[in-house]
TORFIVEX-382477 format. One record per residue: x, y, z of N, C-alpha, C in turn. Coordinates in nm, 4 decimals, always signed. Example, Ala and Ser with C-alpha at 12.3 -4.5 7.8 and 13.67 -1.06 7.14 Angstrom:
# residues 2
<node n_east="+1.3190" n_north="-0.5690" n_up="+0.7800" ca_east="+1.2300" ca_north="-0.4500" ca_up="+0.7800" c_east="+1.3200" c_north="-0.3300" c_up="+0.7800"/>
<node n_east="+1.2850" n_north="-0.2250" n_up="+0.7080" ca_east="+1.3670" ca_north="-0.1060" ca_up="+0.7140" c_east="+1.2900" c_north="+0.0030" c_up="+0.7870"/>
This chain:
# residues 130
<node n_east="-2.9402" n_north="+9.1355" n_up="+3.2966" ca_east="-3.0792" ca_north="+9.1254" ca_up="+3.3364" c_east="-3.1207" c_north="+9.2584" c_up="+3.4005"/>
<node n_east="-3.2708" n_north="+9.3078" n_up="+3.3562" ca_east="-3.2814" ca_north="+9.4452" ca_up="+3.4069" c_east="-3.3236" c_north="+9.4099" c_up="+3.5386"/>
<node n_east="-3.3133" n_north="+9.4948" n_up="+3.6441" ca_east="-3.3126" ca_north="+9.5518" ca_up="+3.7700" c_east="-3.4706" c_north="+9.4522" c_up="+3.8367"/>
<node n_east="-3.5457" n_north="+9.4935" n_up="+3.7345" ca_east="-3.7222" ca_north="+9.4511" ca_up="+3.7675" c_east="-3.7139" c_north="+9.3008" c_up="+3.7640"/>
<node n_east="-3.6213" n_north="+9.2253" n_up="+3.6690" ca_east="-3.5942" ca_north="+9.1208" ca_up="+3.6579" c_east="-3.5738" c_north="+9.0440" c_up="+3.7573"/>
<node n_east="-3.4691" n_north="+9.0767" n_up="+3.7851" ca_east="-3.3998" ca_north="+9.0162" ca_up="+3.9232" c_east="-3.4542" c_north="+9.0039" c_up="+4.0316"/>
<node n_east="-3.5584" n_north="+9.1409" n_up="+4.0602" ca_east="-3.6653" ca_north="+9.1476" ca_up="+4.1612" c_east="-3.7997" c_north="+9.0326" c_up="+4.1732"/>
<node n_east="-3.8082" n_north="+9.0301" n_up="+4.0755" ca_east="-3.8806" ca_north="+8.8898" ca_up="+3.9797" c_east="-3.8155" c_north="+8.7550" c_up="+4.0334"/>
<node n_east="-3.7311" n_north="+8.7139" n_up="+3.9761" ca_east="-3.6499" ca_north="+8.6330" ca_up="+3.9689" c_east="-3.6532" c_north="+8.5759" c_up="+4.1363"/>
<node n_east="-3.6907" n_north="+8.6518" n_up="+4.2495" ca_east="-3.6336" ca_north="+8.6329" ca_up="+4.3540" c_east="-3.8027" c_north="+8.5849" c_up="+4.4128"/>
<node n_east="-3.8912" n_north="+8.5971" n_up="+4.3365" ca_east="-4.0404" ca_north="+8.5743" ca_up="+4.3941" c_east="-4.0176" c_north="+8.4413" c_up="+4.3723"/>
<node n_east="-4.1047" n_north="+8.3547" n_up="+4.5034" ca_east="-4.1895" ca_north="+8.1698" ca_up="+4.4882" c_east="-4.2401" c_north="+8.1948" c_up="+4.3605"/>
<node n_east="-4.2055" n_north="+8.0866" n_up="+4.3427" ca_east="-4.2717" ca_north="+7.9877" ca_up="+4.2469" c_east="-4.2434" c_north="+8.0161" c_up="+4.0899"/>
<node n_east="-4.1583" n_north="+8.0963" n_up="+4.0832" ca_east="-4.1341" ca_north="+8.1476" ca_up="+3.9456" c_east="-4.0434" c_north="+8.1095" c_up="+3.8665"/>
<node n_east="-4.0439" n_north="+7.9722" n_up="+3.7252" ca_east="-3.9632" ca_north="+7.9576" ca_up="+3.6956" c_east="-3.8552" c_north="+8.0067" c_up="+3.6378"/>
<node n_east="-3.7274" n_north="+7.9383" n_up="+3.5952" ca_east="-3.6212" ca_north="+7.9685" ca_up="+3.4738" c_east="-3.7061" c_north="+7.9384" c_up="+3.3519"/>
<node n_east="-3.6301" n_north="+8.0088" n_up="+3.2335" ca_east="-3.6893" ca_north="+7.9118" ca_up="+3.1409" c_east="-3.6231" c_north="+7.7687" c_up="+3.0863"/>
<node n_east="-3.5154" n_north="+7.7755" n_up="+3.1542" ca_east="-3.4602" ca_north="+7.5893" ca_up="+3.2012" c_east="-3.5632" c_north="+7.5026" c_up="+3.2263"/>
<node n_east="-3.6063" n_north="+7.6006" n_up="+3.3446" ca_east="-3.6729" ca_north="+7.4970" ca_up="+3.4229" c_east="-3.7946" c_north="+7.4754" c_up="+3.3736"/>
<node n_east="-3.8592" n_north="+7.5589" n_up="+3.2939" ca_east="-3.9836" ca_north="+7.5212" ca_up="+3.2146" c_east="-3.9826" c_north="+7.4710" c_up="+3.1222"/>
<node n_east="-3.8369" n_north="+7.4533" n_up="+3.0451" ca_east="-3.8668" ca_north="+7.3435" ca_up="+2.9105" c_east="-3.8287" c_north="+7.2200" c_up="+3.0039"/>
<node n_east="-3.7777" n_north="+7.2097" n_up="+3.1015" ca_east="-3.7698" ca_north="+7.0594" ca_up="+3.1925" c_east="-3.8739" c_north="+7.0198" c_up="+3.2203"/>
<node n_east="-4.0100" n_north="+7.1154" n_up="+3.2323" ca_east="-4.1190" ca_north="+7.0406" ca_up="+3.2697" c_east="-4.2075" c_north="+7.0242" c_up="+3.1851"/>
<node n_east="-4.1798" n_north="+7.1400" n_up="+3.0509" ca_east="-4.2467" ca_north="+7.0817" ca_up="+2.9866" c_east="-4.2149" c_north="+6.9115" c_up="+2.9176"/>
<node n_east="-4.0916" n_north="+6.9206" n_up="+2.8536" ca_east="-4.0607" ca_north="+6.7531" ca_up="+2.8564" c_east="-4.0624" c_north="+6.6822" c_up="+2.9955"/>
<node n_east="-4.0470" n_north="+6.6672" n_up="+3.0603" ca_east="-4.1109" ca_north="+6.6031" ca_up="+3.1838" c_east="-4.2512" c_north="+6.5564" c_up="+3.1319"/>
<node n_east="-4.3343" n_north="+6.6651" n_up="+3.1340" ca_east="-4.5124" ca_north="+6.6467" ca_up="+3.1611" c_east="-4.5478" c_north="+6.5951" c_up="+3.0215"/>
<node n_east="-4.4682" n_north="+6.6050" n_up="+2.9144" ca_east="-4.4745" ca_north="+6.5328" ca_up="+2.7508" c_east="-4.4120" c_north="+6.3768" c_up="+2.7608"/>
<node n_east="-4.3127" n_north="+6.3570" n_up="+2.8645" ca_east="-4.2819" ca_north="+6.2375" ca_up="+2.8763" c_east="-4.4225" c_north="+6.1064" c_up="+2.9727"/>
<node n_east="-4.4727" n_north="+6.2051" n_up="+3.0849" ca_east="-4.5729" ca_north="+6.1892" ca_up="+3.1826" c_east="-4.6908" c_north="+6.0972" c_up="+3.0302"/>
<node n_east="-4.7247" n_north="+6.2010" n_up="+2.9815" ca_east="-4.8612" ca_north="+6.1804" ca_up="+2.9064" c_east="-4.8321" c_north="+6.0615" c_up="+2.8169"/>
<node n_east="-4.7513" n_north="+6.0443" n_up="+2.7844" ca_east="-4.6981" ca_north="+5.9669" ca_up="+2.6771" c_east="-4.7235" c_north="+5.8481" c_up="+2.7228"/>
<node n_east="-4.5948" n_north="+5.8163" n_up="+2.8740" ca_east="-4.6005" ca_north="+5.6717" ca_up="+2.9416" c_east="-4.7716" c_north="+5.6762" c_up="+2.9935"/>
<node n_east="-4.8277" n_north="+5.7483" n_up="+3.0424" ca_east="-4.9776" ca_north="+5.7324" ca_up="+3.1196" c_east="-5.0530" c_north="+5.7153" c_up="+3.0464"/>
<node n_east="-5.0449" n_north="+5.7630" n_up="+2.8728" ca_east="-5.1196" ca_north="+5.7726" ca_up="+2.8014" c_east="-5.2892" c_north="+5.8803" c_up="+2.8472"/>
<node n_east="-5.2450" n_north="+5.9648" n_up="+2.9586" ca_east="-5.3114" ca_north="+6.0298" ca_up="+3.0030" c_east="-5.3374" c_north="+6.2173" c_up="+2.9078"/>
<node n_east="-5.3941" n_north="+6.2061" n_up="+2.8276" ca_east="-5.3954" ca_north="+6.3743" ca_up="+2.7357" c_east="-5.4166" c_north="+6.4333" c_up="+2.8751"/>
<node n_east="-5.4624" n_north="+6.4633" n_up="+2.9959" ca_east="-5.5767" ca_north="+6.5109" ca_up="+3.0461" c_east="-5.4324" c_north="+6.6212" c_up="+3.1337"/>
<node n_east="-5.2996" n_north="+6.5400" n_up="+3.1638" ca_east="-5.1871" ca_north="+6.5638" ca_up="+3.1940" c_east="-5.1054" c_north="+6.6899" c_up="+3.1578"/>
<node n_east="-5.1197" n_north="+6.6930" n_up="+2.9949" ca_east="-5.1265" ca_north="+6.8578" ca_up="+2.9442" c_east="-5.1758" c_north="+6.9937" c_up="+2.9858"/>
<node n_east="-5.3092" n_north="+6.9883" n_up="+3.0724" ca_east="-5.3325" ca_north="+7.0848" ca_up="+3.1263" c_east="-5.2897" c_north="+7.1488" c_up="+3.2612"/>
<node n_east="-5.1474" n_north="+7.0713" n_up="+3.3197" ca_east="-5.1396" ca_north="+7.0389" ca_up="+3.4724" c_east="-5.0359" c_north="+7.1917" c_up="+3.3666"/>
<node n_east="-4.9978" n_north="+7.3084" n_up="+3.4977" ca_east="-4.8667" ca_north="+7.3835" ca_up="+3.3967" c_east="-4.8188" c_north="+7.4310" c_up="+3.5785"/>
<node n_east="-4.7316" n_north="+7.4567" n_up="+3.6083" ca_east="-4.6628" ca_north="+7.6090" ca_up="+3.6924" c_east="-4.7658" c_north="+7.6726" c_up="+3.7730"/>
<node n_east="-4.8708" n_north="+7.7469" n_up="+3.7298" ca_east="-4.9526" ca_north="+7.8150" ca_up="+3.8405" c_east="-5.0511" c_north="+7.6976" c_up="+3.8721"/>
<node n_east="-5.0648" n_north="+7.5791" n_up="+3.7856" ca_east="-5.1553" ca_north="+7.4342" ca_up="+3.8457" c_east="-5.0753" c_north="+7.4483" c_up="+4.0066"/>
<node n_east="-4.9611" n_north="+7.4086" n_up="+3.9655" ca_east="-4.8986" ca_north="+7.3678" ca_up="+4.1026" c_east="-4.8625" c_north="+7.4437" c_up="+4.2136"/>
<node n_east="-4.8262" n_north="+7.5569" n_up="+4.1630" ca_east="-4.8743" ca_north="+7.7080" ca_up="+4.2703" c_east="-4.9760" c_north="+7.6808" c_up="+4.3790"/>
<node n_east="-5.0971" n_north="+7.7074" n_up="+4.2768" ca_east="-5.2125" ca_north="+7.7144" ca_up="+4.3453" c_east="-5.2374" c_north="+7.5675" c_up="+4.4297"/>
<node n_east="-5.1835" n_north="+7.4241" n_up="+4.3880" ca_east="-5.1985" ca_north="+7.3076" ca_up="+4.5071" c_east="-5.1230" c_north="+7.3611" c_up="+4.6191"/>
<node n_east="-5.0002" n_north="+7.3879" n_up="+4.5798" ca_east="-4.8876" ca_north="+7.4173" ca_up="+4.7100" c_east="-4.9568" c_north="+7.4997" c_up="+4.8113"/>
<node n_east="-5.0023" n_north="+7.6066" n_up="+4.7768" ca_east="-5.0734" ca_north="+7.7024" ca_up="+4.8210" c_east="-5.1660" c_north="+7.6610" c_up="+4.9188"/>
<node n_east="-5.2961" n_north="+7.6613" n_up="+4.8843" ca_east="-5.3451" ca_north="+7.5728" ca_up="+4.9196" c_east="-5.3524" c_north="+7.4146" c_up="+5.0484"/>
<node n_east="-5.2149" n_north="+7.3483" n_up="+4.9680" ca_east="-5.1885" ca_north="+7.2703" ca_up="+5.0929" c_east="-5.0973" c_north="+7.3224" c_up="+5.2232"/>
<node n_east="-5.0955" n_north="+7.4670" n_up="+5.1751" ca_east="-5.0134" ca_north="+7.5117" ca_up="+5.3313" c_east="-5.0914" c_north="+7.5740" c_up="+5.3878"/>
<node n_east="-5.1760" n_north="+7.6635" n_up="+5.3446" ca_east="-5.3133" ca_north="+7.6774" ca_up="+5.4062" c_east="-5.3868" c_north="+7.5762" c_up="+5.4960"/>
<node n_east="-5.4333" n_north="+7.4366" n_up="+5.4451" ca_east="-5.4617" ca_north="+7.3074" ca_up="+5.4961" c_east="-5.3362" c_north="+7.3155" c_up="+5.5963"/>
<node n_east="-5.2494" n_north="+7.3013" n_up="+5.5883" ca_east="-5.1665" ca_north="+7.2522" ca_up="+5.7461" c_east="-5.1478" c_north="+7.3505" c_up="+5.8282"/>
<node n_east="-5.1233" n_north="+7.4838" n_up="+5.7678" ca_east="-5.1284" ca_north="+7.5905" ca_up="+5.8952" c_east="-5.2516" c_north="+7.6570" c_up="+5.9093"/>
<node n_east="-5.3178" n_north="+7.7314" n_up="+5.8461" ca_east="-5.4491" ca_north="+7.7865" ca_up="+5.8751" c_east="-5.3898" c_north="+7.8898" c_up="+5.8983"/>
<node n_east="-5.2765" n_north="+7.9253" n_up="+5.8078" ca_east="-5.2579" ca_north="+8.0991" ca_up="+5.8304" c_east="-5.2713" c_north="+8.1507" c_up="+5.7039"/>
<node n_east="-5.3313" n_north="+8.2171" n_up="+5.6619" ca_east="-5.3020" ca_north="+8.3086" ca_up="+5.5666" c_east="-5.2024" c_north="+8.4386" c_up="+5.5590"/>
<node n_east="-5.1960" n_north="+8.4659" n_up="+5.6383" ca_east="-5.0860" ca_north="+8.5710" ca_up="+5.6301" c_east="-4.9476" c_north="+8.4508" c_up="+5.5970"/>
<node n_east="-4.9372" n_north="+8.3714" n_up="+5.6035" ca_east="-4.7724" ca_north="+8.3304" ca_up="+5.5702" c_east="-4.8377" c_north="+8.2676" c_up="+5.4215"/>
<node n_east="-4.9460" n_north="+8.2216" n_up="+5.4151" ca_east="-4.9368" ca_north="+8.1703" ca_up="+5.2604" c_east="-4.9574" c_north="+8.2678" c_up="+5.1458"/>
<node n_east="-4.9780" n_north="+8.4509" n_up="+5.2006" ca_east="-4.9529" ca_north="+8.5467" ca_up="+5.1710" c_east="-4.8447" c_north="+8.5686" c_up="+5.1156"/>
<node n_east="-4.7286" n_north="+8.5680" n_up="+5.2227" ca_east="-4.6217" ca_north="+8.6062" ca_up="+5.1794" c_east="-4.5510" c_north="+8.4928" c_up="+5.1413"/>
<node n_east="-4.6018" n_north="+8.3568" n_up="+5.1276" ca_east="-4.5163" ca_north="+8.2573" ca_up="+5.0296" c_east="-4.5694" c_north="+8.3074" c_up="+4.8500"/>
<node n_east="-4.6507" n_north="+8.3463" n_up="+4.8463" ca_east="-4.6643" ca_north="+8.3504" ca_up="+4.6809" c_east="-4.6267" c_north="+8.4829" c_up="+4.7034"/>
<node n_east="-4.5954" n_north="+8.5421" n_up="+4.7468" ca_east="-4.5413" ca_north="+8.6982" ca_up="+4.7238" c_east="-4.6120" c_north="+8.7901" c_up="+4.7011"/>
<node n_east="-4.8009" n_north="+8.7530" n_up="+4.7413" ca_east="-4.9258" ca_north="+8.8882" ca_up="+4.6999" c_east="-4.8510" c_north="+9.0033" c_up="+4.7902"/>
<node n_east="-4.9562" n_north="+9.1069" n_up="+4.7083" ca_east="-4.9541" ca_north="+9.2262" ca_up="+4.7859" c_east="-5.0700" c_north="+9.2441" c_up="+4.8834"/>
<node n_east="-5.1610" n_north="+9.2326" n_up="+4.8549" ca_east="-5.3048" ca_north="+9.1900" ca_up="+4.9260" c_east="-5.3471" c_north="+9.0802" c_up="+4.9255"/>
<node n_east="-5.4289" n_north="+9.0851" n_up="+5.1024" ca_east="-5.4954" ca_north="+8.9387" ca_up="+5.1428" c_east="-5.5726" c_north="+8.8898" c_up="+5.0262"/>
<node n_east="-5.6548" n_north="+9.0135" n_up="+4.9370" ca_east="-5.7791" ca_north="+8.9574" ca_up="+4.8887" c_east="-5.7067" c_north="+8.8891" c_up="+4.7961"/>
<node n_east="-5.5866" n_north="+8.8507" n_up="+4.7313" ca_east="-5.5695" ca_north="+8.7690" ca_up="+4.6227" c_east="-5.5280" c_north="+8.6401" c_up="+4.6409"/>
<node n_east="-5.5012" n_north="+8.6406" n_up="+4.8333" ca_east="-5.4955" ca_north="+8.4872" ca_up="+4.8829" c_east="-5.5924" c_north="+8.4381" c_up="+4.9399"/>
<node n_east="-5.7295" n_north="+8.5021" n_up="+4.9205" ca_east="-5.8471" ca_north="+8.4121" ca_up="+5.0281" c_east="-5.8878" c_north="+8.3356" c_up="+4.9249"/>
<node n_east="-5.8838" n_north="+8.3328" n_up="+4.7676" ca_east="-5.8718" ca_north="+8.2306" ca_up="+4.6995" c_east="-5.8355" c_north="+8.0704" c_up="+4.7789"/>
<node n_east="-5.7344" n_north="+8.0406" n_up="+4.7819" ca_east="-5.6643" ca_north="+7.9434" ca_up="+4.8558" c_east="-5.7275" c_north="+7.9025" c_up="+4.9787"/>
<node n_east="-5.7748" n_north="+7.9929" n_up="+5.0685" ca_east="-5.8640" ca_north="+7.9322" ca_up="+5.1740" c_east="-6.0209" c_north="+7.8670" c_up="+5.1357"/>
<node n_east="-6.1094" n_north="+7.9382" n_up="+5.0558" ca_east="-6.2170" ca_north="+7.8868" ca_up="+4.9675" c_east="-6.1948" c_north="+7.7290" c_up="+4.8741"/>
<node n_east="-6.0799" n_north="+7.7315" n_up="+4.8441" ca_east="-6.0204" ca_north="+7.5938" ca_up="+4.7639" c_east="-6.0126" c_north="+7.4761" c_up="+4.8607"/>
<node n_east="-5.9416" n_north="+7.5488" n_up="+4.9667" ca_east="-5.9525" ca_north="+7.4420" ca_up="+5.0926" c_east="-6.0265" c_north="+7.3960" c_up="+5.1355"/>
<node n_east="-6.1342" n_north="+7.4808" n_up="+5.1947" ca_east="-6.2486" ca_north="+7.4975" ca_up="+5.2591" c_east="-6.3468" c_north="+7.3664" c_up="+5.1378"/>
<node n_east="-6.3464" n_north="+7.3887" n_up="+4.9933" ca_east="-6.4057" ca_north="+7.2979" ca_up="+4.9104" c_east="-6.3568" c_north="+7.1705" c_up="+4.8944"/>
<node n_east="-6.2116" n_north="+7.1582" n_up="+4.9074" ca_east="-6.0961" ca_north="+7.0340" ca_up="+4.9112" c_east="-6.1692" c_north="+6.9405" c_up="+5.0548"/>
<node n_east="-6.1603" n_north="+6.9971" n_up="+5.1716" ca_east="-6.1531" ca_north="+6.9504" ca_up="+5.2815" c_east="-6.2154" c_north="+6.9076" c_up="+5.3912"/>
<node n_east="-6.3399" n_north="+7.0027" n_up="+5.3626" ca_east="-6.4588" ca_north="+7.0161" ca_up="+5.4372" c_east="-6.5438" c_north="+6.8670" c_up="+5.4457"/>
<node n_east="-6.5923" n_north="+6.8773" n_up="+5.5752" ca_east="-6.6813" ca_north="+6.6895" ca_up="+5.6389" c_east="-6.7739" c_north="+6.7598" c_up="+5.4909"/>
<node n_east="-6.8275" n_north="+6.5849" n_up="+5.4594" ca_east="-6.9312" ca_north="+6.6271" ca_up="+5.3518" c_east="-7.0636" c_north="+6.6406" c_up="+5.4452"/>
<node n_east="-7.1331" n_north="+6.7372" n_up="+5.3543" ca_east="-7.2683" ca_north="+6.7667" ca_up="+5.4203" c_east="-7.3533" c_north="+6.6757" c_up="+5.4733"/>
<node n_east="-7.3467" n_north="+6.5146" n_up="+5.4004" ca_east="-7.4538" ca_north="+6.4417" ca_up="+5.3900" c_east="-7.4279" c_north="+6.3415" c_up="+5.4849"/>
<node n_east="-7.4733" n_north="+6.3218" n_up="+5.5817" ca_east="-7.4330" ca_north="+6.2330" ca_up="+5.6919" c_east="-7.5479" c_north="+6.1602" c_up="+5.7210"/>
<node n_east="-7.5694" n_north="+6.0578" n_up="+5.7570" ca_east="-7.6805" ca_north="+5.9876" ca_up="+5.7679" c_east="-7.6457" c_north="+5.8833" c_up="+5.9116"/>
<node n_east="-7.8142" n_north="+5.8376" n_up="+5.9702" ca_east="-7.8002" ca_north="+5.7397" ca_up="+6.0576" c_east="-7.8257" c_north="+5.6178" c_up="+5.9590"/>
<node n_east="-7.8132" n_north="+5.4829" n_up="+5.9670" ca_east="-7.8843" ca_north="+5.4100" ca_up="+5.8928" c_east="-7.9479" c_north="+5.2626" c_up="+6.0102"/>
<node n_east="-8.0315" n_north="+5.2286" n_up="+5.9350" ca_east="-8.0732" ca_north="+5.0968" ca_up="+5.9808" c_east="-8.0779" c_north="+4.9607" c_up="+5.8673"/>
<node n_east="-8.1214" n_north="+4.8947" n_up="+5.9459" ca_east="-8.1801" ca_north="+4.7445" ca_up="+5.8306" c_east="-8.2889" c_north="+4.7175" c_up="+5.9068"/>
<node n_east="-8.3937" n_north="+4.6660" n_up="+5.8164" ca_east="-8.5310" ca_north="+4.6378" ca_up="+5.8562" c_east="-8.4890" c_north="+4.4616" c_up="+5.7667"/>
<node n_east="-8.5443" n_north="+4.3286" n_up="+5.8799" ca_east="-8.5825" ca_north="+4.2129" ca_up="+5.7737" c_east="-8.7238" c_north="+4.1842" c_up="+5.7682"/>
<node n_east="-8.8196" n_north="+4.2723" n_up="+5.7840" ca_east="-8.9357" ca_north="+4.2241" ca_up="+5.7534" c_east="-9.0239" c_north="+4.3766" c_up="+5.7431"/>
<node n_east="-9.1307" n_north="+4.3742" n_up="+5.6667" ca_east="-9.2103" ca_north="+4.4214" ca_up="+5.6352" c_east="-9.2298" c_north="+4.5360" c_up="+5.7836"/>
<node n_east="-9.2894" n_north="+4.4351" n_up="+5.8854" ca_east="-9.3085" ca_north="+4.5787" ca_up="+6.0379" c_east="-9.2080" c_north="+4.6070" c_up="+6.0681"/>
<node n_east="-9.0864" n_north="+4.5788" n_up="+6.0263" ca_east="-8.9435" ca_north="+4.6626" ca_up="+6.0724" c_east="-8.9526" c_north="+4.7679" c_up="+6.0157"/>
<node n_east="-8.9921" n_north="+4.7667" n_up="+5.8577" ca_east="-8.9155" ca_north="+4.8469" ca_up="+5.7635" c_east="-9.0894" c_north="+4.9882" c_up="+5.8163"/>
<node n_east="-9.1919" n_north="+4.9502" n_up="+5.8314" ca_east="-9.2901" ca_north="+5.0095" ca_up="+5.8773" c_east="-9.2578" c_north="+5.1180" c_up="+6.0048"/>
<node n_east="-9.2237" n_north="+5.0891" n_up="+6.0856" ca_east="-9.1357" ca_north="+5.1356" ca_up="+6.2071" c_east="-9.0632" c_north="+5.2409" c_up="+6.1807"/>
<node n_east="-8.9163" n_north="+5.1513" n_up="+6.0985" ca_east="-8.8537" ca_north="+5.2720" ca_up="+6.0953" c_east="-8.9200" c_north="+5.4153" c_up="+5.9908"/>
<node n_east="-8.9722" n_north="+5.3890" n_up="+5.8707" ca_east="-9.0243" ca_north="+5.4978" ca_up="+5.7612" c_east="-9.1222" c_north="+5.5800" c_up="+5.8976"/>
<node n_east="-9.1946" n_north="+5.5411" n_up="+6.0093" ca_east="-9.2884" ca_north="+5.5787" ca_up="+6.0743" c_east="-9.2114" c_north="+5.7014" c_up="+6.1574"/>
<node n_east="-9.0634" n_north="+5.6922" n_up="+6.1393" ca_east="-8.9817" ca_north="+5.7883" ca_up="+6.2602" c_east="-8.8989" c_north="+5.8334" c_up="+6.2064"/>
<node n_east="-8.8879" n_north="+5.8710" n_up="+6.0300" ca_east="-8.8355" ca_north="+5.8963" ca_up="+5.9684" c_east="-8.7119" c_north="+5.8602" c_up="+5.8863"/>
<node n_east="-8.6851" n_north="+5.7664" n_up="+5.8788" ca_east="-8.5985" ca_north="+5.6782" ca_up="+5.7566" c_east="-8.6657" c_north="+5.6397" c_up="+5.6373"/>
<node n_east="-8.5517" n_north="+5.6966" n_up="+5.5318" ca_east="-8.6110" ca_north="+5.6437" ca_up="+5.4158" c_east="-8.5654" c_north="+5.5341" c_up="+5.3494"/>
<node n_east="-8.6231" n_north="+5.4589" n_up="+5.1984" ca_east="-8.5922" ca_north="+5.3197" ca_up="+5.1972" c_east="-8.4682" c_north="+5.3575" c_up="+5.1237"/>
<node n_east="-8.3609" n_north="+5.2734" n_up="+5.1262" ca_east="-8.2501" ca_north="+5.3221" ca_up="+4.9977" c_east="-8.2455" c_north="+5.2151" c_up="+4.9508"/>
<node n_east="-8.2513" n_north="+5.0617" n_up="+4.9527" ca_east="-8.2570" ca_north="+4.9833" ca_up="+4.8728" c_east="-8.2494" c_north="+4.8388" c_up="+4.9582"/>
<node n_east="-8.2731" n_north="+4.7247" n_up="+4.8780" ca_east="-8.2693" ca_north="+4.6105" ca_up="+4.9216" c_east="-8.1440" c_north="+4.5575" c_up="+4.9166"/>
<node n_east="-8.0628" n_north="+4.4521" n_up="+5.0182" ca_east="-7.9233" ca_north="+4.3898" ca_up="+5.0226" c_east="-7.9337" c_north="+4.2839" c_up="+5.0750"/>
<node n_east="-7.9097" n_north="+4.1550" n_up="+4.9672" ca_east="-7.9223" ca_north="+4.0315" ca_up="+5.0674" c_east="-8.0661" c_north="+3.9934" c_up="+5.1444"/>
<node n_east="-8.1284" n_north="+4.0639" n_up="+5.1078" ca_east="-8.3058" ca_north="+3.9985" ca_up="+5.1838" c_east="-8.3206" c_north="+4.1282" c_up="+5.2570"/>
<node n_east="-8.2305" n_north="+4.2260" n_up="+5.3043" ca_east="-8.2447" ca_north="+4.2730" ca_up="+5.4103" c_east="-8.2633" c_north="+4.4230" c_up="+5.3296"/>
<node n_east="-8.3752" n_north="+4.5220" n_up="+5.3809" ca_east="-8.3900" ca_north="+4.6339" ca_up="+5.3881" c_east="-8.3156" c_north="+4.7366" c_up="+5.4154"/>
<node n_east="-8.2545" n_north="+4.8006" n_up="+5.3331" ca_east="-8.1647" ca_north="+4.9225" ca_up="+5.3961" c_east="-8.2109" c_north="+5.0375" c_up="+5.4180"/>
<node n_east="-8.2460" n_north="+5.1436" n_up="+5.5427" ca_east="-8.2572" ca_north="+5.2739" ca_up="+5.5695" c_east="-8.1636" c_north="+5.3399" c_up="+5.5942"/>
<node n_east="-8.2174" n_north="+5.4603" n_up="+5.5318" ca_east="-8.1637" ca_north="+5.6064" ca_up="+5.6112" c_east="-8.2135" c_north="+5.7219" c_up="+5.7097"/>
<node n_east="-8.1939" n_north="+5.8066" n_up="+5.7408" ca_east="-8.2079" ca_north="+5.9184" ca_up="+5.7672" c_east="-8.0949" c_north="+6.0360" c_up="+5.7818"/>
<node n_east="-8.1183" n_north="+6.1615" n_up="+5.8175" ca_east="-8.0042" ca_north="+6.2241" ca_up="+5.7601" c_east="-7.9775" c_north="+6.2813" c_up="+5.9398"/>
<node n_east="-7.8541" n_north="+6.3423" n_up="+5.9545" ca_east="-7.8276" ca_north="+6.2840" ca_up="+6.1141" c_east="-7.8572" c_north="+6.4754" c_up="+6.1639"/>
């Protein structure tokens, strides 16, 4: 094995090619029993980039999830924090809500800003956004 090889060889996440016909039958056995096609597209840097990613999510360092994929520069791991940041983040849409059961309830609340989202059981459902 040449010299560059070995140097290779010694980086995360990088398979044998053992180990990649194991996953590829693995992930051909996966699709088969799941009957899932969608399974085929999962490969090696799929799972990189989760791992990644989920160590980011538990430490919040980038410099070590740096030097787990072996970049040379930050800028090719702030990827992984942006993924997170989209994975993880409170969703934007937060709301107060109410129930109105009659007509001057539901008057009231639209008057102080809730809107209608639908009827349940007799009862009026509002929102507003918080």
């Amino acid at each position: 094995m040449p010299p560059a090889c070995e140097v290779t060889r010694k980086l995360p996440f990088i398979p044998t090619e053992e180990e990649i016909d194991a996953f590829i039958k693995s992930r051909a056995r996966a699709v088969e029993r799941l009957q899932n096609p969608r399974l085929k597209r999962i490969g090696f840097h799929t799972l990189r980039r989760w791992k990644a990613t989920m160590e980011y999510h538990k430490t919040k360092d980038i410099l070590h999830v740096k030097q787990l994929l072996g970049h040379k520069r930050v800028d090719n791991t702030v990827l992984y924090v942006q993924l997170e940041e989209a994975l993880f983040s409170k969703p934007q849409d937060e709301f107060h809500s109410a129930v109105a059961r009659s007509v001057d309830e539901a008057r009231r609340l639209i008057e102080v800003g809730f809107e209608y989202v639908c009827t349940f059981e007799g009862a009026m459902l509002f929102r507003k956004r918080k």
